[in-house]
PyMOL Python script that loads the backbone (N, CA, C, O; Angstrom):
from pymol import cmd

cmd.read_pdbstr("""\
ATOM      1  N   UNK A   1      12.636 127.409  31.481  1.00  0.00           N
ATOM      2  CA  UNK A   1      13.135 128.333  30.488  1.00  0.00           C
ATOM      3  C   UNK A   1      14.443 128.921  31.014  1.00  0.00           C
ATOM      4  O   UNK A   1      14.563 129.277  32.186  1.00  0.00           O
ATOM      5  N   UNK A   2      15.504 129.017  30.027  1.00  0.00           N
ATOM      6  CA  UNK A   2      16.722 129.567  30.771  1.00  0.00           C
ATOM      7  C   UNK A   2      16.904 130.820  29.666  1.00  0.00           C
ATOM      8  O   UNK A   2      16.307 130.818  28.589  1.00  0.00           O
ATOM      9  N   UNK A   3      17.682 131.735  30.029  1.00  0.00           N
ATOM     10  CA  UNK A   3      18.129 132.745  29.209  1.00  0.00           C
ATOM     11  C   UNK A   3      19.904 132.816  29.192  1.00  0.00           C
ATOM     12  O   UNK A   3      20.733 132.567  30.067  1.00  0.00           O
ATOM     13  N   UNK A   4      20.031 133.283  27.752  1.00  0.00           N
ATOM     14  CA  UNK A   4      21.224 133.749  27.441  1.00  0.00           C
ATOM     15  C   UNK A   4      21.655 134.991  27.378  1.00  0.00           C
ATOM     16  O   UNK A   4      20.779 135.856  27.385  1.00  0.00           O
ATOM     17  N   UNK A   5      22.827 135.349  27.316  1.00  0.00           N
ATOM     18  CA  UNK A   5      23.115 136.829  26.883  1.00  0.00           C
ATOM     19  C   UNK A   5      24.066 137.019  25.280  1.00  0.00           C
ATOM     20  O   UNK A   5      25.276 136.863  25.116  1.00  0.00           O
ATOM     21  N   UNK A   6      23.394 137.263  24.628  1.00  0.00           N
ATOM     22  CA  UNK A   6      24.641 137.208  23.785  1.00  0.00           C
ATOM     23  C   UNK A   6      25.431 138.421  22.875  1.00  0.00           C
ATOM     24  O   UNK A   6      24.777 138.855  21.927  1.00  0.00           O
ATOM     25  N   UNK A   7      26.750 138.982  23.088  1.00  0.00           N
ATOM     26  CA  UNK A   7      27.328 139.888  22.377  1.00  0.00           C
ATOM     27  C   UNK A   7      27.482 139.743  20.766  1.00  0.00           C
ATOM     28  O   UNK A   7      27.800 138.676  20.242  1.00  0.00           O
ATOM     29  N   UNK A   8      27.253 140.787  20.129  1.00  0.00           N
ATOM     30  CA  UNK A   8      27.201 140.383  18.556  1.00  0.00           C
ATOM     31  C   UNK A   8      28.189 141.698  18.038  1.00  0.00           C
ATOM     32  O   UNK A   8      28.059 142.867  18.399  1.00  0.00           O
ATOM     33  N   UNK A   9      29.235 141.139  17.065  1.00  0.00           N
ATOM     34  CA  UNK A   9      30.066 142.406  16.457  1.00  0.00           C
ATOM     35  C   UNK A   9      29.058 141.852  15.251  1.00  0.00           C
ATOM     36  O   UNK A   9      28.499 140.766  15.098  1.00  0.00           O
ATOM     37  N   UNK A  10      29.071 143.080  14.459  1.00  0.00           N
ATOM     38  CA  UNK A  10      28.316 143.054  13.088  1.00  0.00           C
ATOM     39  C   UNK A  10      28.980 143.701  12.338  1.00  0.00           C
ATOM     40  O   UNK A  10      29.555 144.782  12.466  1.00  0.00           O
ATOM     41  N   UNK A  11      28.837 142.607  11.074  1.00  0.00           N
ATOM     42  CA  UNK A  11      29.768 143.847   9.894  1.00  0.00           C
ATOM     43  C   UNK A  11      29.573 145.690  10.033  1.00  0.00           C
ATOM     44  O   UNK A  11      28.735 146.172  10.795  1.00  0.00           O
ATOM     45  N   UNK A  12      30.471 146.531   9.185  1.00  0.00           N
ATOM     46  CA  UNK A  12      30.353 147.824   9.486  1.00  0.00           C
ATOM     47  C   UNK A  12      29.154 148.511   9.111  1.00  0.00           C
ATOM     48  O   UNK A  12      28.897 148.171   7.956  1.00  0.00           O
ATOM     49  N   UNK A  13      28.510 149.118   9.434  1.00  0.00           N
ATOM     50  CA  UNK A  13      26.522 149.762   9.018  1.00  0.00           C
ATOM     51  C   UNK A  13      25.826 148.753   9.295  1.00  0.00           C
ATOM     52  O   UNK A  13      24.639 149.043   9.147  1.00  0.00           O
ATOM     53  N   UNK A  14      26.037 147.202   9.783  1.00  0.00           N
ATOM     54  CA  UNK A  14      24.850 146.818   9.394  1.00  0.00           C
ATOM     55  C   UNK A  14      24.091 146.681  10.633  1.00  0.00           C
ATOM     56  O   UNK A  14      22.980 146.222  10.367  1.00  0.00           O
ATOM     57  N   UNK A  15      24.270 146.928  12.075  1.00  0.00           N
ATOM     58  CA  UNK A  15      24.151 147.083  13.291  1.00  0.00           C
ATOM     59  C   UNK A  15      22.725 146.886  13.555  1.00  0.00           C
ATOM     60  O   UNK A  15      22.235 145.812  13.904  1.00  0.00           O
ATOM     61  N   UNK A  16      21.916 148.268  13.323  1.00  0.00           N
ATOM     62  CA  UNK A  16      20.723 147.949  13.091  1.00  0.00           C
ATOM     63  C   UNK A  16      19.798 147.188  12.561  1.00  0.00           C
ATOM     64  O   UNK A  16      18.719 146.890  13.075  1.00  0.00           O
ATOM     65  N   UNK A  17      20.325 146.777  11.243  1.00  0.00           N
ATOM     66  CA  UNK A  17      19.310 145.873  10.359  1.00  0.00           C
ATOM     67  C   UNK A  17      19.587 144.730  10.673  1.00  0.00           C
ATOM     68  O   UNK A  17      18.769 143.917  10.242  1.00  0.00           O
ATOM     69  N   UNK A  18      20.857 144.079  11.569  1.00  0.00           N
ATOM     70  CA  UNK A  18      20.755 142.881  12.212  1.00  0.00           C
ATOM     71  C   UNK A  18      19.567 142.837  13.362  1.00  0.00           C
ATOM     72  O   UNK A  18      18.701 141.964  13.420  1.00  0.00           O
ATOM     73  N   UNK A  19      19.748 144.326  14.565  1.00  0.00           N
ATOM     74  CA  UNK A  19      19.052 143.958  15.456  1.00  0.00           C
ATOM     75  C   UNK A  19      17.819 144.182  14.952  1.00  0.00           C
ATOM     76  O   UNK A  19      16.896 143.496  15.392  1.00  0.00           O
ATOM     77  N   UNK A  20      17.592 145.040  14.078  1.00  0.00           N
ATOM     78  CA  UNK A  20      15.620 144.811  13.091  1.00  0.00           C
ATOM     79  C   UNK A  20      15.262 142.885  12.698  1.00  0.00           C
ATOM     80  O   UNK A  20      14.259 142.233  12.986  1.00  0.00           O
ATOM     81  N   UNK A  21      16.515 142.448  11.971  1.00  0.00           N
ATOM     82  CA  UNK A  21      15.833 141.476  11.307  1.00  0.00           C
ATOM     83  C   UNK A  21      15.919 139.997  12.660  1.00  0.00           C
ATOM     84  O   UNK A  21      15.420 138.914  12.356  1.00  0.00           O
ATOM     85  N   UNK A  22      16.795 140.248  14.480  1.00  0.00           N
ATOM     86  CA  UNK A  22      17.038 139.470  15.089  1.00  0.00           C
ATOM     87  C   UNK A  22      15.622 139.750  15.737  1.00  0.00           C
ATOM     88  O   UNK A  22      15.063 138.910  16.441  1.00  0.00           O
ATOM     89  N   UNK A  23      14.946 141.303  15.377  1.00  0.00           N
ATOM     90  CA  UNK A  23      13.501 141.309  16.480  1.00  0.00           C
ATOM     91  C   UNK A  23      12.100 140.545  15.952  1.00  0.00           C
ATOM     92  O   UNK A  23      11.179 139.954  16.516  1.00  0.00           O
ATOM     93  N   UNK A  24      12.385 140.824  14.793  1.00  0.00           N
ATOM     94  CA  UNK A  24      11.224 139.948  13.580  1.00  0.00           C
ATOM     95  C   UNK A  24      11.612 138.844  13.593  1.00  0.00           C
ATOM     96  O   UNK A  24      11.623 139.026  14.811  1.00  0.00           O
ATOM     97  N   UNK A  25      12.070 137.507  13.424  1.00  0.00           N
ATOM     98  CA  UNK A  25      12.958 136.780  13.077  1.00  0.00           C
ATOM     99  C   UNK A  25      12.986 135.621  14.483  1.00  0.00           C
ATOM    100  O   UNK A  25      12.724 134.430  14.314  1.00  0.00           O
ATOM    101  N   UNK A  26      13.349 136.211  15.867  1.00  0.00           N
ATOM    102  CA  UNK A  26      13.774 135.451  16.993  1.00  0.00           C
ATOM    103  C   UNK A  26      12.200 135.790  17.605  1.00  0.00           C
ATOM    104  O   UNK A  26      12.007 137.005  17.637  1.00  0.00           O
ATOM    105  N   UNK A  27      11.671 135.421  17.829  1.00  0.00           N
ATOM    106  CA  UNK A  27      10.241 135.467  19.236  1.00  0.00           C
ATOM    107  C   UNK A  27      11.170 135.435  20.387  1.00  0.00           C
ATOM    108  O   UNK A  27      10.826 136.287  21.206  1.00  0.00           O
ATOM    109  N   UNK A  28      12.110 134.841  20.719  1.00  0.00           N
ATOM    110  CA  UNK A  28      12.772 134.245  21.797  1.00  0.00           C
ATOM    111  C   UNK A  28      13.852 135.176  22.183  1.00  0.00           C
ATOM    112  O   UNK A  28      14.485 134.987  23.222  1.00  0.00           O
ATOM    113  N   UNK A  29      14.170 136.498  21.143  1.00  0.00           N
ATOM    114  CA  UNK A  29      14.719 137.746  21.771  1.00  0.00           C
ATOM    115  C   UNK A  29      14.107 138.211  22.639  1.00  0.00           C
ATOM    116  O   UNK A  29      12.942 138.286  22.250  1.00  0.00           O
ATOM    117  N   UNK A  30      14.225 138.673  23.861  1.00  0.00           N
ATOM    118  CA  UNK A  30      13.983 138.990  24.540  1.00  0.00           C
ATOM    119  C   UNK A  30      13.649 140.551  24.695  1.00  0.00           C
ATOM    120  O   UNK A  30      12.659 141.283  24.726  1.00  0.00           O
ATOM    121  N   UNK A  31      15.084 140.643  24.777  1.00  0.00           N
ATOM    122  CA  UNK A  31      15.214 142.141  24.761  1.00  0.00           C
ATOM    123  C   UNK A  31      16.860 142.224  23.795  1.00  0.00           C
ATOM    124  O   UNK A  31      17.783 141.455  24.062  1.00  0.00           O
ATOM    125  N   UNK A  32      16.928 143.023  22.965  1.00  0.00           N
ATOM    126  CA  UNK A  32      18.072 143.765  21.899  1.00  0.00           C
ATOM    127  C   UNK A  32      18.134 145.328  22.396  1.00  0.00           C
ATOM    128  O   UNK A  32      17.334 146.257  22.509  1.00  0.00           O
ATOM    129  N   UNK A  33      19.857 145.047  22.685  1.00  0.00           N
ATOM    130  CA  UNK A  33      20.599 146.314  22.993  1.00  0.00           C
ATOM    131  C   UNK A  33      21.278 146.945  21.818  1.00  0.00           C
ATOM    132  O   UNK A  33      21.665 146.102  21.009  1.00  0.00           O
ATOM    133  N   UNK A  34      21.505 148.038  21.528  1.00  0.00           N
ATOM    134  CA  UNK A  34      22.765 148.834  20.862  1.00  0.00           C
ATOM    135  C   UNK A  34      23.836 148.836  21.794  1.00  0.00           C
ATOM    136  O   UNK A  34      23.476 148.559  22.938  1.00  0.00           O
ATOM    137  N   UNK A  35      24.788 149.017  21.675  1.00  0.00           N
ATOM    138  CA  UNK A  35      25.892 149.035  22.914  1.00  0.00           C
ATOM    139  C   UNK A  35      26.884 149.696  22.279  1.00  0.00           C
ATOM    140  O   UNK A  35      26.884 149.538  21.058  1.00  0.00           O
ATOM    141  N   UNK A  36      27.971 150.584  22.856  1.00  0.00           N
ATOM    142  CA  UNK A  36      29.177 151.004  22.437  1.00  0.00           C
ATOM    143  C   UNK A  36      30.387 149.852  22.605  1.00  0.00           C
ATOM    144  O   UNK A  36      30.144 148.752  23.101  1.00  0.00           O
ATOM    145  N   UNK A  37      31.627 150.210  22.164  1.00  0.00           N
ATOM    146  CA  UNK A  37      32.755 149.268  22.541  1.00  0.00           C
ATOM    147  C   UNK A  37      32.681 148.541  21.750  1.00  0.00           C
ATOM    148  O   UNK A  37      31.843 148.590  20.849  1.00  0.00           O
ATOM    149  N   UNK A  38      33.884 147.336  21.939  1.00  0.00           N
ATOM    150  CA  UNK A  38      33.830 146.175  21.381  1.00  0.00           C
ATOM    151  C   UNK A  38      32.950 145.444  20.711  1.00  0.00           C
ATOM    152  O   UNK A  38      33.365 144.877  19.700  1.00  0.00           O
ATOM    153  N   UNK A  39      31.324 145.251  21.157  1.00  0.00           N
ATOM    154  CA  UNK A  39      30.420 144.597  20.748  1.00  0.00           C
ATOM    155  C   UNK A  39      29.416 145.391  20.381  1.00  0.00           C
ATOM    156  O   UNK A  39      29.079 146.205  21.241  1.00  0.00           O
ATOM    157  N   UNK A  40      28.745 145.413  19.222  1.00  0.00           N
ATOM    158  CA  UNK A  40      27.580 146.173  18.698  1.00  0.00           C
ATOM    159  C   UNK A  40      26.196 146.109  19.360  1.00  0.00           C
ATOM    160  O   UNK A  40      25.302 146.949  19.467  1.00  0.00           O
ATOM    161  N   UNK A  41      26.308 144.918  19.742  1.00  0.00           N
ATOM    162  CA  UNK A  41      24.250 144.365  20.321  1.00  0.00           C
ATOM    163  C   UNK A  41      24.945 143.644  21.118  1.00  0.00           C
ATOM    164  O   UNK A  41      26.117 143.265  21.100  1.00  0.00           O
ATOM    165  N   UNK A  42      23.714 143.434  22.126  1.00  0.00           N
ATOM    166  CA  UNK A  42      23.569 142.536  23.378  1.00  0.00           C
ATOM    167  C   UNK A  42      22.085 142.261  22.889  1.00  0.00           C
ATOM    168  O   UNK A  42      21.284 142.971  22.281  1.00  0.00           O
ATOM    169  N   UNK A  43      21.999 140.620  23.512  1.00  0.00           N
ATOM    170  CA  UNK A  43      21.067 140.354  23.047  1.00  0.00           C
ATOM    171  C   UNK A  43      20.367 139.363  24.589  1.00  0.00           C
ATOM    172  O   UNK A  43      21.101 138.696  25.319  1.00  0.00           O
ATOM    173  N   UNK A  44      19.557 139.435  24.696  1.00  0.00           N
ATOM    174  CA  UNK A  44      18.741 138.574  25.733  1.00  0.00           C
ATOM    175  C   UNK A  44      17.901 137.329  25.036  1.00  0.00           C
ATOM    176  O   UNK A  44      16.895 137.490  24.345  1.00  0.00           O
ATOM    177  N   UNK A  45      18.434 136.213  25.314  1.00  0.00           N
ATOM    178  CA  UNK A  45      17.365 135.057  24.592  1.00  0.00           C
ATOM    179  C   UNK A  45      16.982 134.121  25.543  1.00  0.00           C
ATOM    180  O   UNK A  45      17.714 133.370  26.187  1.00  0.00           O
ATOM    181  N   UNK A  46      15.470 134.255  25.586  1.00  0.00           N
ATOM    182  CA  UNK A  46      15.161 132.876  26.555  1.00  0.00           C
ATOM    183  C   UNK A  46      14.842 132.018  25.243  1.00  0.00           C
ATOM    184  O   UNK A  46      14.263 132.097  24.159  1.00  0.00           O
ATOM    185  N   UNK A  47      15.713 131.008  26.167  1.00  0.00           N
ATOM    186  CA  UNK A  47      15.784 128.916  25.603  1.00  0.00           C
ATOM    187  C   UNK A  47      14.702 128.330  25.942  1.00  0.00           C
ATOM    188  O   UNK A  47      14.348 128.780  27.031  1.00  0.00           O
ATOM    189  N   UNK A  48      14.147 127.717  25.641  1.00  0.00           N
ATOM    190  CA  UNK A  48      12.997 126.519  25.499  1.00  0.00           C
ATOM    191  C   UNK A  48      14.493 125.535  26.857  1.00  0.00           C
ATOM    192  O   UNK A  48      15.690 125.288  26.707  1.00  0.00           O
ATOM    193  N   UNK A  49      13.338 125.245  28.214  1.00  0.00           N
ATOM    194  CA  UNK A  49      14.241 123.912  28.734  1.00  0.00           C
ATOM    195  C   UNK A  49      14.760 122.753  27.651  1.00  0.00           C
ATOM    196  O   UNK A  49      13.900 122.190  26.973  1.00  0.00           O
ATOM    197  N   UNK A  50      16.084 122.415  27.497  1.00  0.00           N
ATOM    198  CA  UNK A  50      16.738 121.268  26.766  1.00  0.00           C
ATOM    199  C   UNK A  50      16.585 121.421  25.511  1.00  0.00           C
ATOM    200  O   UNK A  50      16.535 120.458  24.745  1.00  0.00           O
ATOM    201  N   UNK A  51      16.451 123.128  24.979  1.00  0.00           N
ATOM    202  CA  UNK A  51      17.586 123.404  23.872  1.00  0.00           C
ATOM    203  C   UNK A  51      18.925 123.387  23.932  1.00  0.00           C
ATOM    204  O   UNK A  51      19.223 124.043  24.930  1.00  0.00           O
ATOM    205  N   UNK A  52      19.919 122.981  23.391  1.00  0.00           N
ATOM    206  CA  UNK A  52      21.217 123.339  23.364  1.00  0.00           C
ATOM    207  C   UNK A  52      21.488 124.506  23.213  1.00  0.00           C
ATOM    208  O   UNK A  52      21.480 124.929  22.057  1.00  0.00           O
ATOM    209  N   UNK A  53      21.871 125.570  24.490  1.00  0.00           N
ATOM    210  CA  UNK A  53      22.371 126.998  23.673  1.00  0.00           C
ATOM    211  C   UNK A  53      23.832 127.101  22.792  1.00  0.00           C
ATOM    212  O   UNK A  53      24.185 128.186  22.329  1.00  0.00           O
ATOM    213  N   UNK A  54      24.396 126.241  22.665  1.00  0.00           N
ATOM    214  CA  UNK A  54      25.293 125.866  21.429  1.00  0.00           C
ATOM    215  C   UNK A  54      24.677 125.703  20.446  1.00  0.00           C
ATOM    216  O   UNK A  54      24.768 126.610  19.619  1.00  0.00           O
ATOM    217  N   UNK A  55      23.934 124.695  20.154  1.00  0.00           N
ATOM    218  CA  UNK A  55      23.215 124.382  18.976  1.00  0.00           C
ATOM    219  C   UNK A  55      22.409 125.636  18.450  1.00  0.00           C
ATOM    220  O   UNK A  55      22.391 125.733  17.223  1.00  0.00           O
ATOM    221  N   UNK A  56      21.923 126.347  18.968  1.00  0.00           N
ATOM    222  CA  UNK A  56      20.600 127.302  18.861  1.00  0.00           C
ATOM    223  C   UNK A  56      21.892 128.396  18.623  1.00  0.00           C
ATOM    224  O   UNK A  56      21.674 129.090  17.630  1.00  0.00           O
ATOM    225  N   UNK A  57      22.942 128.654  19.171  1.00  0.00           N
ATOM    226  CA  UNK A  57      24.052 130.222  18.421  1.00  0.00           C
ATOM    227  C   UNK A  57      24.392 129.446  17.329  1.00  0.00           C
ATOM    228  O   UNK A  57      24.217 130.124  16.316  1.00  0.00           O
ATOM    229  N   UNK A  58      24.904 128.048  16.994  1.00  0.00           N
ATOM    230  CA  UNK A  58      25.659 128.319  15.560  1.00  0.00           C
ATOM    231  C   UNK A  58      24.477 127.429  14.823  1.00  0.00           C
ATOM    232  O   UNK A  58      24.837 126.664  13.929  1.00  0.00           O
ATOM    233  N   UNK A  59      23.809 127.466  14.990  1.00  0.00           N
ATOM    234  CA  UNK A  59      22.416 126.793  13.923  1.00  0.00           C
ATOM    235  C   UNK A  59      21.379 128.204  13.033  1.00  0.00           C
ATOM    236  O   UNK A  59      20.811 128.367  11.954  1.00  0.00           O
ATOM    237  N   UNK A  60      21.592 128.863  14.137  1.00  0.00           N
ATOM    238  CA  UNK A  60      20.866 129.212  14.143  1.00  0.00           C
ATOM    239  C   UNK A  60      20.931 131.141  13.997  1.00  0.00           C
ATOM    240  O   UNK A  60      20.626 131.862  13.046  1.00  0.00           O
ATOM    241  N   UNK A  61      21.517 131.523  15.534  1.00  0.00           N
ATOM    242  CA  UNK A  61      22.093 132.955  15.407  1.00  0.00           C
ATOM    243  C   UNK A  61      23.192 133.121  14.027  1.00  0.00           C
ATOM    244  O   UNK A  61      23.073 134.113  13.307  1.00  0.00           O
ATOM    245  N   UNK A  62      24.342 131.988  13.708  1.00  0.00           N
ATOM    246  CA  UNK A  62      25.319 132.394  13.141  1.00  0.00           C
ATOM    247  C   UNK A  62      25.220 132.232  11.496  1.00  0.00           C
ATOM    248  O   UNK A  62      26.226 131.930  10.855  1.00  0.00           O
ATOM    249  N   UNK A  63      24.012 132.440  10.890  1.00  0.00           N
ATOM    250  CA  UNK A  63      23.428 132.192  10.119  1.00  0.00           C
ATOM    251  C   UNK A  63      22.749 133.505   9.767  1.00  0.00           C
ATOM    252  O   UNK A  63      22.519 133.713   8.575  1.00  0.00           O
ATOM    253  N   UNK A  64      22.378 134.479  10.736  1.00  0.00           N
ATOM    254  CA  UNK A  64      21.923 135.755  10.192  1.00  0.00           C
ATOM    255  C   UNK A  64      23.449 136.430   9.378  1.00  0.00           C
ATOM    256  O   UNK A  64      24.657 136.430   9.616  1.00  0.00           O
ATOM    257  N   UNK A  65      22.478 136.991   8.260  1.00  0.00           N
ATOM    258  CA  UNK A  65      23.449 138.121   7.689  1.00  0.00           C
ATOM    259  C   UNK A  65      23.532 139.234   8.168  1.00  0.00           C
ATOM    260  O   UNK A  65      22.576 139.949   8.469  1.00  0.00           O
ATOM    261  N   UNK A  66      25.137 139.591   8.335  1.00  0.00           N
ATOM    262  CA  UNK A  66      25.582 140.678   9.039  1.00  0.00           C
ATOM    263  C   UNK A  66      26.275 140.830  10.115  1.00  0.00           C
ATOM    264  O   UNK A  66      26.752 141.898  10.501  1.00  0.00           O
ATOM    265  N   UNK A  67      26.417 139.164  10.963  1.00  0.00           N
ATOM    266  CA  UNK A  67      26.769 139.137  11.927  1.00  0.00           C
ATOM    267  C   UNK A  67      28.367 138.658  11.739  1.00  0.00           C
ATOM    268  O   UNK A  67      28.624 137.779  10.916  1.00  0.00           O
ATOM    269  N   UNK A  68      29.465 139.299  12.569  1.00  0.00           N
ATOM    270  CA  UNK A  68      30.532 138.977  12.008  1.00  0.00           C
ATOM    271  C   UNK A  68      30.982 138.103  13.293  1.00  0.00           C
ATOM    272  O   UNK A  68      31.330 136.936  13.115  1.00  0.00           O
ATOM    273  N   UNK A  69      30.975 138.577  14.376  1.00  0.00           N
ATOM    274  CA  UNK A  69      31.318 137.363  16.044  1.00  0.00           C
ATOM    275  C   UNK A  69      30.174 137.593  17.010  1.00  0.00           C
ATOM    276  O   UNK A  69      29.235 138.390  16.983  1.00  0.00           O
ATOM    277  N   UNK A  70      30.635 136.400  18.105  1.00  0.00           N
ATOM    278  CA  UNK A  70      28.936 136.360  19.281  1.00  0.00           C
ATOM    279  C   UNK A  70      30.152 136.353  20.327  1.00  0.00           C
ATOM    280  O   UNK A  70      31.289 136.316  19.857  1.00  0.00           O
ATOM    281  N   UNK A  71      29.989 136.384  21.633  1.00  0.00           N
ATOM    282  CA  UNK A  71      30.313 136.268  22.986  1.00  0.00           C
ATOM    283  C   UNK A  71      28.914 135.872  23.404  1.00  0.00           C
ATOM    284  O   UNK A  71      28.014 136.675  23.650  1.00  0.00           O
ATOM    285  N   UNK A  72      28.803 134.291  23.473  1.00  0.00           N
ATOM    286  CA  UNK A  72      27.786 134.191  24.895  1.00  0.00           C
ATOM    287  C   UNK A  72      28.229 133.810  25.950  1.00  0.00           C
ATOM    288  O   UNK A  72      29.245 133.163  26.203  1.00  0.00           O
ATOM    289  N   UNK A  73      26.989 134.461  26.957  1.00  0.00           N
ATOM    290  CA  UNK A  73      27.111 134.286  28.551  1.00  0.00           C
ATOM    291  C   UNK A  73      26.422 133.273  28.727  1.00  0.00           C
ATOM    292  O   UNK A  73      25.900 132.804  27.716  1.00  0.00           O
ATOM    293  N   UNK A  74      26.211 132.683  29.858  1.00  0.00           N
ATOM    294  CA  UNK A  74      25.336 131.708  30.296  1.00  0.00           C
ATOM    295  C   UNK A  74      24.510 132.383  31.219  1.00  0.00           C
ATOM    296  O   UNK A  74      25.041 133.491  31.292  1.00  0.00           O
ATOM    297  N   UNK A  75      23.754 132.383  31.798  1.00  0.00           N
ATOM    298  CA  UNK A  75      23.329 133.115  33.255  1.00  0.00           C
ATOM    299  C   UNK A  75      22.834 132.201  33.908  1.00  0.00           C
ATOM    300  O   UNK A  75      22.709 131.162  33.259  1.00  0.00           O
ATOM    301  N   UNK A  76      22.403 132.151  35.225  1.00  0.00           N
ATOM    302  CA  UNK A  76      22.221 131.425  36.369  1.00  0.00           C
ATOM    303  C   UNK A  76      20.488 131.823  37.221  1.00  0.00           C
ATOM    304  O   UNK A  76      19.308 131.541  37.013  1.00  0.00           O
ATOM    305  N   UNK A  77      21.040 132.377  37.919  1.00  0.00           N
ATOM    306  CA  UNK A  77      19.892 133.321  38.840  1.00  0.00           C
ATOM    307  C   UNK A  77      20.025 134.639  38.286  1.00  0.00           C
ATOM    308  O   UNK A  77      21.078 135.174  37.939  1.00  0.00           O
ATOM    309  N   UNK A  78      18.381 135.314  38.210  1.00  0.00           N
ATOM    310  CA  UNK A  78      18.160 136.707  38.051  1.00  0.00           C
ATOM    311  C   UNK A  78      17.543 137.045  39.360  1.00  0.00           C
ATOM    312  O   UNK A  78      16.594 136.393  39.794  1.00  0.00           O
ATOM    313  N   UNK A  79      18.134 138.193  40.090  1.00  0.00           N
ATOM    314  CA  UNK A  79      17.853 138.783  41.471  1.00  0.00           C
ATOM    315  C   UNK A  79      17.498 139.815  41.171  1.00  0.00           C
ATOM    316  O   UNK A  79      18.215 140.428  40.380  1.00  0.00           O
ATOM    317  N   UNK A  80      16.224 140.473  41.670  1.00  0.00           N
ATOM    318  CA  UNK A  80      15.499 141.555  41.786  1.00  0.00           C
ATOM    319  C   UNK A  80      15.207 141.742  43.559  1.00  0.00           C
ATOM    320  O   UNK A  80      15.186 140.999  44.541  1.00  0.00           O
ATOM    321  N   UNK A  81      14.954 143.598  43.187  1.00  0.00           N
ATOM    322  CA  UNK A  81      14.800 143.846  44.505  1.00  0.00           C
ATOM    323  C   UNK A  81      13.689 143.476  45.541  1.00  0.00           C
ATOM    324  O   UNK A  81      12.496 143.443  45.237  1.00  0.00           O
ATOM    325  N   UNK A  82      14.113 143.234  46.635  1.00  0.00           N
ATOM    326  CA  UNK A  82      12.639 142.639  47.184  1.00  0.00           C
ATOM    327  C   UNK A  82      11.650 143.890  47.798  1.00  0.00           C
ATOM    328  O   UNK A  82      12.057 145.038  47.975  1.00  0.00           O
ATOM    329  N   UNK A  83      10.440 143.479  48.047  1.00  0.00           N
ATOM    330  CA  UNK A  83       9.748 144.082  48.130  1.00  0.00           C
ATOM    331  C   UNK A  83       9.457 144.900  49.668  1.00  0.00           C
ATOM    332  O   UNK A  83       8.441 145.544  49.928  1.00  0.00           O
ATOM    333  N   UNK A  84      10.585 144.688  50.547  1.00  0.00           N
ATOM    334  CA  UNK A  84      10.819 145.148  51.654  1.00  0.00           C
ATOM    335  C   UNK A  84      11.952 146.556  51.897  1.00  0.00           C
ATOM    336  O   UNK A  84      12.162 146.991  53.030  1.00  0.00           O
TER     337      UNK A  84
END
""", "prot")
cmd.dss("prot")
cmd.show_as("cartoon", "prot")
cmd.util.cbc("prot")
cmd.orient("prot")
């Protein structure tokens, strides 16, 4: 399983009812941010191994209403603190 990160501008008001209808809607959200700045939501998505995360943002994310641009990340390793 790999995860993405992805930034979402959303048309003006509709902020919330994107990240309502991306929490109902995606199982595979992870976790949905509000965020200030540039980008409205951050979004956490774990991928099924040998999904395309191309295929899966414009098939799929860029298809919800409301969403006006994405910035995805890729990520690599997640490091947590150890237990020492």
């Amino acid at each position: 399983m790999n995860s993405i990160f992805v930034q979402i501008k959303c048309e003006l008001g509709r902020a919330y009812q994107v990240a309502a209808q991306l929490a109902d809607e995606f199982e595979n959200a992870s976790q949905i941010y509000s965020t200030s700045g540039h980008w409205d939501l951050l979004v956490q998505f774990r991928l099924d191994d040998g999904l395309d995360p191309g295929l899966f943002v414009n098939e799929h994310l860029h298809r919800v209403p409301g969403i006006k641009d994405t910035y995805t990340i890729m990520v690599f390793d997640a490091f947590t603190p150890s237990g020492g």
